[in-house]
N, C-alpha and C positions, 0 to 999 in steps of 0.2 A: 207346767214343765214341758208339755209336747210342744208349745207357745215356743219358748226361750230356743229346744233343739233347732227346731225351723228357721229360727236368726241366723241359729250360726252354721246351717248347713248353708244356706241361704250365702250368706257372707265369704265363706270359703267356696261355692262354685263361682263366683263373682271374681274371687281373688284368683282366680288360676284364668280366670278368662283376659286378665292384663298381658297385652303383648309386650315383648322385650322393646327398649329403645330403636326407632329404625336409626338407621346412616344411606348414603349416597354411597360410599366407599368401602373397601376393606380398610382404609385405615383412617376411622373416622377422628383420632388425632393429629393425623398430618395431609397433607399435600403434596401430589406427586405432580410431575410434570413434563410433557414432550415437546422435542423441540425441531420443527422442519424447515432445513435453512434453505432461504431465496435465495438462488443463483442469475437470476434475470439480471442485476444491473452490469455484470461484467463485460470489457469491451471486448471487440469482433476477434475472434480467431484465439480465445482463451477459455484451457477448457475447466471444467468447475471439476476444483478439488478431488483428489483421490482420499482425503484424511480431513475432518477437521474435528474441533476440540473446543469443547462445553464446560465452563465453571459458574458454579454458584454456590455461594458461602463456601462450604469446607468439600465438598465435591468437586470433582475432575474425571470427563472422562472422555474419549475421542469415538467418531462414527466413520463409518465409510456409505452409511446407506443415505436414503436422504430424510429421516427423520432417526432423531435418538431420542429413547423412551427408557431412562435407568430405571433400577429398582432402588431407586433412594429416596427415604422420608424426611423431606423438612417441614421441620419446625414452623409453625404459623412466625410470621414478621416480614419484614422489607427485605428483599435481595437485586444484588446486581447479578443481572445475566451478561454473560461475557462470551462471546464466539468468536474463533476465529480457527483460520487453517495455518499448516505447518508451511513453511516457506525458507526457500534455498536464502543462506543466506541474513537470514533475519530468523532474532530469536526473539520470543515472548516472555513477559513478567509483568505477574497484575494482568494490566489493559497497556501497557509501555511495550511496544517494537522498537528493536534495534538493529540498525544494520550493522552487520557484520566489517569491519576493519578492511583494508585493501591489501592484498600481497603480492611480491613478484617485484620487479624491479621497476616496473609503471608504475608503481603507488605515489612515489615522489616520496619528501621528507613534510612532517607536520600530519593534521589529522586526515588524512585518505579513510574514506569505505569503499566497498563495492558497486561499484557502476551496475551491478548487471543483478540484484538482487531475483528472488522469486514474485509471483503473482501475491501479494497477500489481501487476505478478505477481513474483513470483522463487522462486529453488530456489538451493540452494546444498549441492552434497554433495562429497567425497574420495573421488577416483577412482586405485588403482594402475595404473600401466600397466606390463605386459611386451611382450618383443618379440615377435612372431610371432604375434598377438593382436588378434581384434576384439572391441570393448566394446558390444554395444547396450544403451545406458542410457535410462534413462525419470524426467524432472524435473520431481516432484510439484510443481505451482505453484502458491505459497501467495499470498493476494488479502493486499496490503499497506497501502489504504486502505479504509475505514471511512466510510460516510456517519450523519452523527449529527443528527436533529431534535429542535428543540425547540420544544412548544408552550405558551405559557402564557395564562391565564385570567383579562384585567382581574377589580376589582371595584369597586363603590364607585358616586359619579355620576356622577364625571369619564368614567370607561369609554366612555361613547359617544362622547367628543370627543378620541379618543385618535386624533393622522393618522399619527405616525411612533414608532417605537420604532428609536432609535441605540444600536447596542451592540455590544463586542466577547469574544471569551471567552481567559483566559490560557491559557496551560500550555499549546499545542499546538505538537507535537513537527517542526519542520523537517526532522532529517534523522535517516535511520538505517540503521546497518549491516546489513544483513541477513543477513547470515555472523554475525554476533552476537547480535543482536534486541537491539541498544544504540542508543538513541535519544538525539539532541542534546540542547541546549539547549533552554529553552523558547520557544515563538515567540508572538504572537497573532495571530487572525483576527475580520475581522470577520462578525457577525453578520446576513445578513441578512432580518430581521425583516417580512413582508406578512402583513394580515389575511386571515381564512378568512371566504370566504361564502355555504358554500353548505355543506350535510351538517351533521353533528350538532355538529361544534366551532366552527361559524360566532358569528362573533363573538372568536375567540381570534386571537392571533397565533402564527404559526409563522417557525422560523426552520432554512434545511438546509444542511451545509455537509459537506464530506470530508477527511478529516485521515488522516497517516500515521501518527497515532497521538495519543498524549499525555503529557505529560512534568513532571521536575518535583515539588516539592511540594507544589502545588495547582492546579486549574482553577477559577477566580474569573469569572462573569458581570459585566459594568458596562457602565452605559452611561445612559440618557437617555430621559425621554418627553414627548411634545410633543403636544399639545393644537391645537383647532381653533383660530382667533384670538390665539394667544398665551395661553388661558381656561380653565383655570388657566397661570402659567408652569410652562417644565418642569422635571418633579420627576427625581430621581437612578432610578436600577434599581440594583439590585445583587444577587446572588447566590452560594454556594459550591456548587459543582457535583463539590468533588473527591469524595466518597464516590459520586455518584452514577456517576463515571465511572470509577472505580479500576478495573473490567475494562476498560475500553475497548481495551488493546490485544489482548485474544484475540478470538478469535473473528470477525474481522474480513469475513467473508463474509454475516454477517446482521447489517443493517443496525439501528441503534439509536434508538427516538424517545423521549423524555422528556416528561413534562407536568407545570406545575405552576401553582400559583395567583398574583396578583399580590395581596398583602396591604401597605398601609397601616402607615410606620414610623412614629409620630407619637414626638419627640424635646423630653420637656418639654410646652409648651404648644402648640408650634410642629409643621406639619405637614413629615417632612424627605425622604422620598421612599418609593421600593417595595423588597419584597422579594421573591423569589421562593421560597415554601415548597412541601414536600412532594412533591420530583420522585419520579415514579413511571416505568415502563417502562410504553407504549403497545402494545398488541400492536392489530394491524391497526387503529388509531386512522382515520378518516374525517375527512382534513382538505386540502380544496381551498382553496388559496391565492389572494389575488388578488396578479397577479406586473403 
């Protein structure tokens, strides 16, 4: 009998010496996860985000510091990470940016956005998640609009009585998914156009504007130029800018200006308006506007 007691005293000090199951985590059914976003690719003289904003699966939530660390447990599976910042201008859904529509009496008739949107940023990567697991991830954030000048160079006699130049440019891309780098329809913006008078292009006109892109089978200049007194009336513009801007969607952290001359269509005998030939890439061009 003392034989058998000893078993099971034996048995039961054994059984209390089993540790509980360890984990890595407090929540060794989920995965949590932090997210610190790179501001490095953005171009010269833009400052990084006062706001941006985090989804994955059925979470949302915005930071201002430079990592965000929620208190939310997800579920082990596949998730898209999706960032991006709040921007004038353009609004979010999904991973789809939109620009905002044109107003005011510049917009023209048909579909106008806004020329002058905000800076927008995003990242979009595939994150697994297991349980009992933290993620610190870091989302590379890619600069999604593009500021694009264009300056051209009357000629002729009229040139000095030139007071306005009205014009718009096609093919500029409204909206785009950025999990895909699939860009909408094409939209127009207008152009707008103030003389330079002071530095070495004084006398030219420039025109600056920021696009999510460009889209489309061609970006086509048109538009109008109008003379001091009505003297001459005003003649047509016109232009094809698609070669000129066929990269326009890479590289969108260095900002892009074009130059090119205003030549004389004479059509027959008859004088019928301008063209703009020979855009060129401006590198550090000297061109103060009057605004």
């Amino acid at each position: 009998m003392k034989k058998i007691y000893t078993i099971i005293l034996t048995a039961l000090l054994l059984s209390s010496c089993v540790k509980d199951t360890l984990y890595d985590t407090p929540h060794p059914d989920h995965g949590m996860i932090s997210v610190t976003a790179d501001w490095t690719a953005r171009g010269e003289g833009i400052d990084i985000p006062a706001t941006w904003t985090v989804t994955m699966g059925d979470y949302t939530g915005t930071e201002t510091s430079a990592t965000h660390a929620p208190d939310h447990l997800f579920d082990p599976g596949s998730y898209t990470l999706a960032v991006w910042n709040p921007a004038e201008e353009i609004t979010v859904s999904g991973t789809t940016a939109t620009v905002a529509a044109a107003t005011g009496n510049d917009a023209g008739s048909g579909a106008f956005i806004s020329n002058a949107p905000g800076w927008l940023f995003t990242s979009v990567q595939q994150v697994l998640i297991e349980k009992d697991t933290d993620y610190p991830l870091t989302a590379a954030m890619k600069q999604q609009v593009r500021e694009l000048t264009l300056v051209v160079e009357p000629t002729g006699d009229a040139a000095g009585r030139i007071t306005e130049i009205v014009a718009h440019l096609t093919g500029a891309a409204g909206t785009l998914d950025f999990a895909t780098d699939t860009y909408g329809a094409a939209s127009n913006v207008v152009l707008p156009f103030t003389k330079i008078t002071e530095g070495n292009d004084a006398g030219k006109w420039k025109a600056t504007v920021r696009l999510l892109g460009v889209t489309g089978t061609e970006q086509l200049l048109t538009g109008e130029i109008r003379y001091a007194d009505g003297n001459p009336t005003p003649t047509t513009l016109k232009s094809d800018l698609t070669e000129a801007l066929k990269e326009f969607n890479t590289g969108k952290s260095a900002s892009l200006t074009l130059g090119g001359t205003l030549v004389e269509t004479p059509e027959e005998t008859e004088f019928s308006g301008f063209e703009i030939t020979g855009w060129e890439t401006v590198e550090g061009g000297d061109a103060s506007a009057e605004m």
